[in-house]
TORTI-839555 format. One record per residue: x, y, z of N, C-alpha, C, O in turn. Coordinates in pm, whole numbers, plus 32768, in hexadecimal, padded with zeros to 4 digits. Layout:
// residues N
X; Y; Z; X; Y; Z; X; Y; Z; X; Y; Z
...
END
This chain:
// residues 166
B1E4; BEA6; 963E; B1D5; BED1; 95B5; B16D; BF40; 95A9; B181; BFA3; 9562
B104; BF30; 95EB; B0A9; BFAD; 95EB; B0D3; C00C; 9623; B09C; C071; 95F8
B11E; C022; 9673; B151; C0A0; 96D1; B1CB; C0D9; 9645; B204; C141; 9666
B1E1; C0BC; 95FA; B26E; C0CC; 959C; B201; C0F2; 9506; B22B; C146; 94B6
B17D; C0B1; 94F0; B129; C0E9; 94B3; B104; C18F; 94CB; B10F; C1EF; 947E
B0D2; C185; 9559; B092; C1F1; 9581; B0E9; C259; 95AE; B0C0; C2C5; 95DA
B189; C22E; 959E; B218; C2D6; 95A9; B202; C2FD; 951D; B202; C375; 94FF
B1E6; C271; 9495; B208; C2C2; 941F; B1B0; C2FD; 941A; B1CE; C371; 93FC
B10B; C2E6; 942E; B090; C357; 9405; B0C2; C3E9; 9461; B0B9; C460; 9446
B0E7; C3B8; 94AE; B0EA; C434; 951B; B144; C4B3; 94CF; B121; C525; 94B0
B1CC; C469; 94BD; B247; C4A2; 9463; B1D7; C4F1; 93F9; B1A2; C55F; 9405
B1CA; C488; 9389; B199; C4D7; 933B; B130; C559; 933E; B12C; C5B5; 92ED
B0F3; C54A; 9394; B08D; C5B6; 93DF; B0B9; C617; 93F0; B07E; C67B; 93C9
B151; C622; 9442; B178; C693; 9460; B1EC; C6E4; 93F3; B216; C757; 93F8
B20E; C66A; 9386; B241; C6A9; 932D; B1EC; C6FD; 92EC; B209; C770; 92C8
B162; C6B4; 92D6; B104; C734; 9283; B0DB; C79F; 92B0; B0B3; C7FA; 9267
B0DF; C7A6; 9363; B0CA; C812; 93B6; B115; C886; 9389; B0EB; C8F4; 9364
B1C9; C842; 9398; B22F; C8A0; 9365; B20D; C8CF; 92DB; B1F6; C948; 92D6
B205; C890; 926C; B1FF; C8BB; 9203; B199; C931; 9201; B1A3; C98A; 91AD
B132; C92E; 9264; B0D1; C9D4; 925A; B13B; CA74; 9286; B12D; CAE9; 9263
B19B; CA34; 92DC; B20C; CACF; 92C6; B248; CAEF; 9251; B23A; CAA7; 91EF
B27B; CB3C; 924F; B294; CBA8; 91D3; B331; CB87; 91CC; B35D; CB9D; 915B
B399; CB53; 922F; B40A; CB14; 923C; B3F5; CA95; 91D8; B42D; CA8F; 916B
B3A3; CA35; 9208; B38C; C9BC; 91EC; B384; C9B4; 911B; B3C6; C980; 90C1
B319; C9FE; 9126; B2ED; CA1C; 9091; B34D; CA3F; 9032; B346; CA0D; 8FC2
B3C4; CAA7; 9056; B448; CAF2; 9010; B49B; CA5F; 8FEF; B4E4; CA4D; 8F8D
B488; CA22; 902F; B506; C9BE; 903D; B4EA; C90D; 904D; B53F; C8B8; 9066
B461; C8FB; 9036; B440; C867; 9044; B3F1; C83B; 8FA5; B3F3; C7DD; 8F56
B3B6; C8B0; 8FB0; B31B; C896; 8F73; B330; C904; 8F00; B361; C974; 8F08
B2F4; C8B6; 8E81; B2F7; C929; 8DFF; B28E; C963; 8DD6; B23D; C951; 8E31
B255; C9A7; 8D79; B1D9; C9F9; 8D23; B179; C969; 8CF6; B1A7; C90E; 8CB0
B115; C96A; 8D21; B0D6; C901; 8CE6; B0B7; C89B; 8D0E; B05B; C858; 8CDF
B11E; C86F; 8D97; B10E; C7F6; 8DFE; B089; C81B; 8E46; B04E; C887; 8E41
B05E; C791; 8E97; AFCF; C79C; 8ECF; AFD5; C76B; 8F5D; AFDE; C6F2; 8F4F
AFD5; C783; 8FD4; AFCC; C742; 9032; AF2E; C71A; 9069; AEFD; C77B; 90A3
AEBB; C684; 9066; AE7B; C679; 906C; AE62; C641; 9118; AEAF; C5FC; 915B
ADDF; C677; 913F; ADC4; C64F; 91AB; AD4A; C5F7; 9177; ACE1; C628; 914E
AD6E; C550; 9180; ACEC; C4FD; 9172; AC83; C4CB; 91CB; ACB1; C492; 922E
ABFA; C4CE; 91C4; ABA9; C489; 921E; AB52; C420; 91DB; AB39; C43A; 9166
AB0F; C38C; 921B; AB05; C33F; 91AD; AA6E; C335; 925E; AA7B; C314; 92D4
AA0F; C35B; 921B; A99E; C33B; 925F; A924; C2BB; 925A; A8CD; C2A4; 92AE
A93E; C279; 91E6; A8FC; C233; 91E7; A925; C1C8; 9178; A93F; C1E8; 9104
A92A; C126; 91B6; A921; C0B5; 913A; A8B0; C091; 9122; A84C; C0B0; 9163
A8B4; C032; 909D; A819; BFDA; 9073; A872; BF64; 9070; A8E6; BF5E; 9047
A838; BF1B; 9098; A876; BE7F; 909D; A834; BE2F; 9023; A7BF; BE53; 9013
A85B; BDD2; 8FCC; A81B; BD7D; 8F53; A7C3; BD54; 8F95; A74E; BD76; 8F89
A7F7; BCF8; 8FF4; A7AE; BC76; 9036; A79C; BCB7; 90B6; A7F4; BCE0; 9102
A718; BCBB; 90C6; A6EB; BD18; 913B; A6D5; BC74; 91D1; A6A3; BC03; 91D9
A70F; BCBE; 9211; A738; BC86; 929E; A709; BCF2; 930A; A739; BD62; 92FB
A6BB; BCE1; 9368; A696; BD46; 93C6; A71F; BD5D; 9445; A734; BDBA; 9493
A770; BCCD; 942A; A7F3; BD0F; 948D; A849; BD55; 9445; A8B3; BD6B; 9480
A840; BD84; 93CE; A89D; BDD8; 9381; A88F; BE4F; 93B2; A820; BE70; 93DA
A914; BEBD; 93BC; A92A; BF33; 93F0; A8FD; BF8A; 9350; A936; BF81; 92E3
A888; BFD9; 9374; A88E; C03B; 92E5; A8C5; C0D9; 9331; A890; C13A; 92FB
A8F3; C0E9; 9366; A901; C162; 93A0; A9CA; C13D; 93CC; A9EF; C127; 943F
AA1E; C13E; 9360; AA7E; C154; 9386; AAF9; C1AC; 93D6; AB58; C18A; 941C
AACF; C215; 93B2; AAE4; C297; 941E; ABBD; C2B2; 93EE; AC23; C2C9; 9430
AB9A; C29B; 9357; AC1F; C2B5; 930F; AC42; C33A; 9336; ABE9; C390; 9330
ACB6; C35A; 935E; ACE7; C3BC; 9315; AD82; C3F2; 9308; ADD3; C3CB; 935C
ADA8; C444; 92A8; AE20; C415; 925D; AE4F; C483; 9231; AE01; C4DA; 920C
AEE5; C499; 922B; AF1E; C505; 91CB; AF63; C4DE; 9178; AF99; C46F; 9177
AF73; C557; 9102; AFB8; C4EC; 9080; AFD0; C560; 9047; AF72; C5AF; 903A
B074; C58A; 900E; B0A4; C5C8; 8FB5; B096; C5A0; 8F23; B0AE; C532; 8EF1
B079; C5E9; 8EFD; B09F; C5F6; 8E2E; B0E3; C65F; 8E1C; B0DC; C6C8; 8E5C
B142; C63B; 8DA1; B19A; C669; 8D7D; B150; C6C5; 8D0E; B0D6; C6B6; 8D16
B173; C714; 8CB6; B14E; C778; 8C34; B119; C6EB; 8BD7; B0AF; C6D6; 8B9C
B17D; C6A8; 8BE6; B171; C653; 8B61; B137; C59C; 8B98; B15A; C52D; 8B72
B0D5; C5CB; 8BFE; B05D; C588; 8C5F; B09E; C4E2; 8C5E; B05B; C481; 8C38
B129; C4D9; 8C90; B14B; C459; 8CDB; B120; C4B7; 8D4D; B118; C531; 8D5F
B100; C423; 8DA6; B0E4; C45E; 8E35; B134; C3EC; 8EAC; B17D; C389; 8EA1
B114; C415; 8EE7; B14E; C3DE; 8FB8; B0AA; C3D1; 9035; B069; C431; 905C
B09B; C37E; 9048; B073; C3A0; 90B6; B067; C337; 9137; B0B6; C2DA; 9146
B003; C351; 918B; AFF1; C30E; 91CD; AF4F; C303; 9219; AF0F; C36B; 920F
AF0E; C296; 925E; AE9F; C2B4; 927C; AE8C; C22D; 92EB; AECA; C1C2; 92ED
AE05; C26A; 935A; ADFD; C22B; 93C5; AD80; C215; 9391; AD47; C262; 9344
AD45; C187; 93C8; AC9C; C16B; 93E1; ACAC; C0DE; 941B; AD12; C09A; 942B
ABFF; C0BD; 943D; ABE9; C056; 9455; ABAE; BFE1; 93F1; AB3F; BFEF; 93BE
ABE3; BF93; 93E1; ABBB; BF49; 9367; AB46; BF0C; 9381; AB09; BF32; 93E5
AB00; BE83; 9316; AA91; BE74; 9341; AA5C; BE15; 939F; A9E5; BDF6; 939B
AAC6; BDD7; 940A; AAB4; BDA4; 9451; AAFA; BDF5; 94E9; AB10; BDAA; 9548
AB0B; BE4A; 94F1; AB0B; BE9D; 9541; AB96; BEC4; 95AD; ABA9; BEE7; 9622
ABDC; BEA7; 953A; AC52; BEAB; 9552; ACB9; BF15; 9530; ACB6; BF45; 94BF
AD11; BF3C; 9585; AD77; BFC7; 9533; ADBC; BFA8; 94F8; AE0B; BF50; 9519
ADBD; BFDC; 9493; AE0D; BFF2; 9413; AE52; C043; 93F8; AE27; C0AB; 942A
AEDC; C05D; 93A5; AF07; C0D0; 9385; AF44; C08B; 92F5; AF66; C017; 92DE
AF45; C0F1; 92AB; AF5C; C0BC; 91FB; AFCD; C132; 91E2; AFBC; C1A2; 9214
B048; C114; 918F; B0BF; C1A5; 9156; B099; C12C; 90DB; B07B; C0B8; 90BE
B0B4; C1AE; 90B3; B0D6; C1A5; 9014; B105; C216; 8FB7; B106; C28D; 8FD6
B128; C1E6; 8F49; B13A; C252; 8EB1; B0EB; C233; 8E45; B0B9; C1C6; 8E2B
B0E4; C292; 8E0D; B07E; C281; 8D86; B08E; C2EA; 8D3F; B0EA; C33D; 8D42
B01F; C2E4; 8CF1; B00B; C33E; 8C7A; AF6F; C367; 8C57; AF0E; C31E; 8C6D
AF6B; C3D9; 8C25; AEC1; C427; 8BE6; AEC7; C43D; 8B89; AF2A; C483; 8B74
AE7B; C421; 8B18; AE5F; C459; 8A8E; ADF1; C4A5; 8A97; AD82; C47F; 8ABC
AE0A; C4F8; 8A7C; AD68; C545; 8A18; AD33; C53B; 8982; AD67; C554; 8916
ACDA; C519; 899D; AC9C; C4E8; 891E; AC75; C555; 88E0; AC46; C5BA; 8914
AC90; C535; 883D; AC84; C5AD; 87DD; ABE4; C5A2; 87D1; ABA2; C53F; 87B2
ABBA; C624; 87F2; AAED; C629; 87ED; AAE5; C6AD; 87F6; AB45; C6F7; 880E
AA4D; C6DB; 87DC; AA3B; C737; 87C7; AA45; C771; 8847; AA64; C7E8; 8843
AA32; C73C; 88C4; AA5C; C75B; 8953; AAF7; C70E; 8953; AB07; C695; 893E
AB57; C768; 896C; ABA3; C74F; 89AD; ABBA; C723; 8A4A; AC31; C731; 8A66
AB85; C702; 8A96; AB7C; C6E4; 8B19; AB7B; C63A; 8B39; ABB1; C5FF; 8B97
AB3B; C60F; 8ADF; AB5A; C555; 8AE4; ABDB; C501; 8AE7; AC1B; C505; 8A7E
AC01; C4CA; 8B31; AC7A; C48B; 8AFD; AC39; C3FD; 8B38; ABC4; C3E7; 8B58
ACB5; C39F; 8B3B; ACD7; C302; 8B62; AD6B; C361; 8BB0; AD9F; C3CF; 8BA3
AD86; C2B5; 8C23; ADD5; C2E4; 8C66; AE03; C22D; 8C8E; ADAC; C1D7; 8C84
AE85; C20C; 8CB4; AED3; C18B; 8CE8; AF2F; C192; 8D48; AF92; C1DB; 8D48
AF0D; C146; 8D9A; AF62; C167; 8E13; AF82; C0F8; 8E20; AF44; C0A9; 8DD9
B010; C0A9; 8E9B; B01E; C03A; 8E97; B0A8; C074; 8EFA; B0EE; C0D9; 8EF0
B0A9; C000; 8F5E; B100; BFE6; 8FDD; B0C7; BFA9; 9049; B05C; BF6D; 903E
B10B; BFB4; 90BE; B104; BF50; 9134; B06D; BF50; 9188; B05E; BFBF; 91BC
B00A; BF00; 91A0; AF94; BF15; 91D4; AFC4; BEC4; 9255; AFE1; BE4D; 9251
AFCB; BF1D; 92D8; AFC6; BEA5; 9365; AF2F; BEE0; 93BC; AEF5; BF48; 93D8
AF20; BE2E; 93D0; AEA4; BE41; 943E; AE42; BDD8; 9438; AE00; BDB1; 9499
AE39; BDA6; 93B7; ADDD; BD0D; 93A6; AE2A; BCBE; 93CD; AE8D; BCAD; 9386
AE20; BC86; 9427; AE45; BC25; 9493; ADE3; BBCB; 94BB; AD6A; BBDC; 94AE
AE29; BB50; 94FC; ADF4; BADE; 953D; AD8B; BAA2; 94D0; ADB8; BA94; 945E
AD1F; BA85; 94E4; ACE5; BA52; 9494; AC8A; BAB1; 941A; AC1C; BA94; 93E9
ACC2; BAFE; 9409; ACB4; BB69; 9384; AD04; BB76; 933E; ACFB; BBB8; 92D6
AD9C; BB19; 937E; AE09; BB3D; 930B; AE09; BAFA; 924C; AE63; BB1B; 91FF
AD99; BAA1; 9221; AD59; BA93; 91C4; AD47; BAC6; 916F; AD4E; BA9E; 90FB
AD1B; BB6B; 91B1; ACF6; BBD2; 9198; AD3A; BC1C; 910B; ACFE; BC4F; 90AC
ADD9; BC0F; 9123; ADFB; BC8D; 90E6; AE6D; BC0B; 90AC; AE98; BBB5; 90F8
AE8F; BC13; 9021; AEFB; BBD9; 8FEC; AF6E; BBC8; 9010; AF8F; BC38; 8FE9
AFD7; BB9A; 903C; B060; BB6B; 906D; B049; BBBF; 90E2; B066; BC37; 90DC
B013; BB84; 9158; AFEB; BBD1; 91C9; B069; BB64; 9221; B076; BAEA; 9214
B0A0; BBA6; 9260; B0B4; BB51; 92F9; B0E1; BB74; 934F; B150; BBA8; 935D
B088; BB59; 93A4; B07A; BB7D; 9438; B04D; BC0C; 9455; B083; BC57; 94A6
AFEE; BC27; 9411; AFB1; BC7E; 940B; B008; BCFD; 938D; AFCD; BD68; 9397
B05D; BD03; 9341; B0A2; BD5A; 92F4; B091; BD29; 9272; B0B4; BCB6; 9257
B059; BD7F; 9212; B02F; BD01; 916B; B03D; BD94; 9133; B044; BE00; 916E
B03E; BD6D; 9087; B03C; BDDA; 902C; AFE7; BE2A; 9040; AFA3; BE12; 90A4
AFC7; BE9D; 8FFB; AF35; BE87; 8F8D; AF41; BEFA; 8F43; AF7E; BF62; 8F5E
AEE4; BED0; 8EBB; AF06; BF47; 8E5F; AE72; BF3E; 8E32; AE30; BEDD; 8E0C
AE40; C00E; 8E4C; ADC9; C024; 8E39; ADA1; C096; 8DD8; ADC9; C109; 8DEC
AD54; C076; 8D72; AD39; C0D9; 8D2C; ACD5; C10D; 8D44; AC78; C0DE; 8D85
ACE1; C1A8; 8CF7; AC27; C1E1; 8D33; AC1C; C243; 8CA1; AC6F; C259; 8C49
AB83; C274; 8CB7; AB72; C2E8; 8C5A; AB4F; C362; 8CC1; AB25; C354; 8D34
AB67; C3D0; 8C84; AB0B; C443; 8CB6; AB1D; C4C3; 8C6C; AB30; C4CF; 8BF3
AB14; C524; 8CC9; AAD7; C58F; 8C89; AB16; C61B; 8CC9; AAD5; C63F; 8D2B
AB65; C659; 8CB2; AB90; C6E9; 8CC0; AB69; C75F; 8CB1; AB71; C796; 8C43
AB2C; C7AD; 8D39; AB2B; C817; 8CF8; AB52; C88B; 8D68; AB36; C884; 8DE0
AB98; C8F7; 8D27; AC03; C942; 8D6D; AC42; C8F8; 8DD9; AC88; C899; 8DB6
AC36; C915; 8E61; AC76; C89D; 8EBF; AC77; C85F; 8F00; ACC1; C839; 8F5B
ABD0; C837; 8EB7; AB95; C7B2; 8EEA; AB77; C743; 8EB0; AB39; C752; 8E47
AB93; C6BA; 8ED6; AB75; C657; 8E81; AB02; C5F1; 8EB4; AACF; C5ED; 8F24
AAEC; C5A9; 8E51; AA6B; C562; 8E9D; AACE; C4C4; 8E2F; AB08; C4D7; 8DC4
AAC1; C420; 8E86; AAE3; C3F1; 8E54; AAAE; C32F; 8E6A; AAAB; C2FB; 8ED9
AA91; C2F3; 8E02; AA41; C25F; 8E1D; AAD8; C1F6; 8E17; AB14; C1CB; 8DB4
AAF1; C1E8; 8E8B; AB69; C194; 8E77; AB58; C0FD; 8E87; AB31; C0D4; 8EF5
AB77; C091; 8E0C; AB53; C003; 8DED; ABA6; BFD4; 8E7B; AC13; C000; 8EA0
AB77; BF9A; 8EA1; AB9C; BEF5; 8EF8; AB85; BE93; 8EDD; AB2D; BE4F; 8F12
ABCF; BE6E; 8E81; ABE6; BDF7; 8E5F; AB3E; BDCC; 8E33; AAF1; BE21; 8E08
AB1D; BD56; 8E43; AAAF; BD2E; 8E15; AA44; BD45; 8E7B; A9CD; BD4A; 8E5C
AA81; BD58; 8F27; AA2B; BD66; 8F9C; A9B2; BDDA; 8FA9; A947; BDE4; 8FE6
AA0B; BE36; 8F43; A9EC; BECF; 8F8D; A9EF; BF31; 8F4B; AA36; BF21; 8EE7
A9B3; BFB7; 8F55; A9B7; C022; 8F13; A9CF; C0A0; 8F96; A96C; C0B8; 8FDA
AA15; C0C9; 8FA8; AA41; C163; 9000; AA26; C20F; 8FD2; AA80; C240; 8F8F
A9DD; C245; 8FE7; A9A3; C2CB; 8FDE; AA29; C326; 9050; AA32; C328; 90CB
AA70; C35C; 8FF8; AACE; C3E4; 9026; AAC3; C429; 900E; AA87; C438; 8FA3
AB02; C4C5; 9076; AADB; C51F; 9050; AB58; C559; 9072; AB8C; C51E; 90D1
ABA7; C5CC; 903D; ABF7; C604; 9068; AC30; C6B3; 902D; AC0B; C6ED; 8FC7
AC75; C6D5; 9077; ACC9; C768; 909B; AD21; C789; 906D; AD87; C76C; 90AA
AD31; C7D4; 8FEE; ADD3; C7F8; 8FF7; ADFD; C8A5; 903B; ADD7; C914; 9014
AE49; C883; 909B; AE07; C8D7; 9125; AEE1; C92B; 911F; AF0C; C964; 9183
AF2E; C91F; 90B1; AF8F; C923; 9097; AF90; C9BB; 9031; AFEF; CA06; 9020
AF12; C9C5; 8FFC; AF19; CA61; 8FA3; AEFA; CAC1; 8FF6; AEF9; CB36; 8FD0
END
């Protein structure tokens, strides 16, 4: 199951590779879409545990569309030190403010990798494969984002990412 995780990150990787040609762009991709390169450098854990992993070493690509449904996918180590890979779809709002750059954002699909005695972990998990659906806030500006993504009650995640597609 992890080797079938790690073709789709891969896949997707090289779809966003393609999408930087000028072929790719005419004919895949429209005015307004975003291809993001994510990196997620650091968690805070609620309940502080010194065997907790704060240094996940995420990282992820993820299309948005003009009208910011998105796709993506992303690798890390969770907080017991284990590989992970998360796909999902979602959605971004931007919030009406005097800065335009804030939004909320929901994502939600297949999380594999909490396994064995972590499978607890993540809601309708088994055998290491469970949901999960994660919301975050952050912050836009030109084509970079900075973003605090909720975990559940465990955790808070600091991202940062690229849209490396303009």
């Amino acid at each position: 199951m992890q080797r079938l995780a790690m073709r789709w990150l891969r896949t997707l990787a090289y779809v966003a590779a393609l999408a930087c040609t000028s072929t790719a762009r005419a004919d895949v991709f429209t005015d307004g879409d975003q291809v993001m390169l994510q990196i997620g450098p650091y968690v805070y854990h609620t309940s502080h545990d010194s065997d907790h992993n704060d240094v996940p070493q995420l990282v992820g690509v993820e299309w948005e569309s003009a009208s910011r449904w998105e796709l993506g996918a992303s690798y890390f180590e969770n907080s017991f030190y284990q590989p992970c890979v998360y796909i999902y779809g979602g959605k971004r709002w931007f919030l009406r403010s005097a800065d335009q750059g804030f939004y909320i954002k929901l994502t939600a699909g297949p999380l594999y990798g909490y396994k064995d005695e972590y499978e607890d972990k993540v809601p309708l998990n088994n055998n290491g494969l469970g949901l999960a659906i994660i919301p975050a806030i952050g912050y836009q500006y030109k084509r970079t984002n900075a973003q605090l993504v909720i975990l559940g009650t465990a955790a808070l995640m600091l991202t940062f990412g690229y849209d490396f597609w303009k």
